[in-house]
N, C-alpha and C positions, 0 to 999 in steps of 0.2 A: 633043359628046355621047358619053356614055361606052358603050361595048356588053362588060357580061360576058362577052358568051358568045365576041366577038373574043379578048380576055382570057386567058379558059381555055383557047380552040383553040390560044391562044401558047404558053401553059404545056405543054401536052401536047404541041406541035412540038417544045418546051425541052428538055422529059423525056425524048422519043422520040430525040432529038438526044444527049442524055448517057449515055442506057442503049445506043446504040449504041457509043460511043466505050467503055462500058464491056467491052461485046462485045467490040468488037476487042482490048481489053485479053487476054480469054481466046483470041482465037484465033490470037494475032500475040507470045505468050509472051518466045519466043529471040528474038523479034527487039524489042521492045520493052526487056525482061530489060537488053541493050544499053546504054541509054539512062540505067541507074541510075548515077549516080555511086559511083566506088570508096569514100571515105568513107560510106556507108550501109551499117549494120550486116547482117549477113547475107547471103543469098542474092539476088538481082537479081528470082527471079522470085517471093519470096514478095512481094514492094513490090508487083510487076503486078497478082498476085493481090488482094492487100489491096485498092488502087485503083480494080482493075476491079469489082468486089463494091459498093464505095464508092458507084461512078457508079451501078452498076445500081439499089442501097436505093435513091439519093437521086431517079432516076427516078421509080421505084416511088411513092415516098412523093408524090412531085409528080401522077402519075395520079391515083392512090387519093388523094387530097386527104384525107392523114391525115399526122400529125406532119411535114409539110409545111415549117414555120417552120425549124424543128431540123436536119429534112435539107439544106434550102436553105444554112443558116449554114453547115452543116457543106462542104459543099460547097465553098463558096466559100472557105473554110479550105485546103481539099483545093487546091483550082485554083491558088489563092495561093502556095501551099508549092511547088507545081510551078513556079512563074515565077520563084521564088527559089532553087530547089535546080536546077532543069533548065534554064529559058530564058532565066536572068537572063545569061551567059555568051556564049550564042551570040548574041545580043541587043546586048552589048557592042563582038563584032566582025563588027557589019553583019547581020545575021540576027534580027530582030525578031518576024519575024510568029509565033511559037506563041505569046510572051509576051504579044502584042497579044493574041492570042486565049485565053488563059485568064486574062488581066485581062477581058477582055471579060463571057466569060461567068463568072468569079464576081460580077462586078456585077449581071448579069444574073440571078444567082441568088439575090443579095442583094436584088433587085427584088422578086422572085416572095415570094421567105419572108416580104419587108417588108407586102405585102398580103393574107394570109394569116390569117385569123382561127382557125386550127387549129395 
């Protein structure tokens, strides 16, 4: 049997889970900043910034069960791009788990958008 309301309580752990990570994006700057590959145009920390703004919308949009679909996709765009620009490397030699985990959760957010009728 199926329970909406388990559903939504996930979606909203989801959200609270991404808009966190977006947080720390703002408050872990330099030290994140870090993490950007030298091939990426610009400054390291406008990437954080852009990112962390990213996660926080697409939280947002998963609470507020509003353009929900679009955030989701977008999302899991986002997370993807990270596992191939950031995690695909350390992953390669012997270090796997962030890739594991933003495969994970852009599936996961490709879930959420997929059932979504907004």
């Amino acid at each position: 049997m199926r329970s909406p309301l388990a559903t939504r309580l996930a979606e909203i752990i989801f959200a609270g889970a991404i808009g966190f990570f977006g947080v720390l994006h703002f408050m872990h700057v330099d030290l994140m900043s870090g993490m950007i590959p030298d091939h990426m145009p610009g400054d390291g920390t406008v990437w954080i910034y852009i990112t962390g703004g990213g996660l926080i919308a697409a939280a947002l949009a998963i609470i507020i069960n509003k353009l929900k679909t679009p955030a989701c996709y977008l999302l899991a765009i986002m997370l993807l791009i990270f596992v191939f620009t950031l995690h695909l490397q350390p992953a390669l030699e012997g270090n796997p788990g962030s890739l594991l985990k933003d495969t994970a959760l852009a599936m996961a957010a490709i879930i959420i958008g997929n059932r979504s009728s907004k």
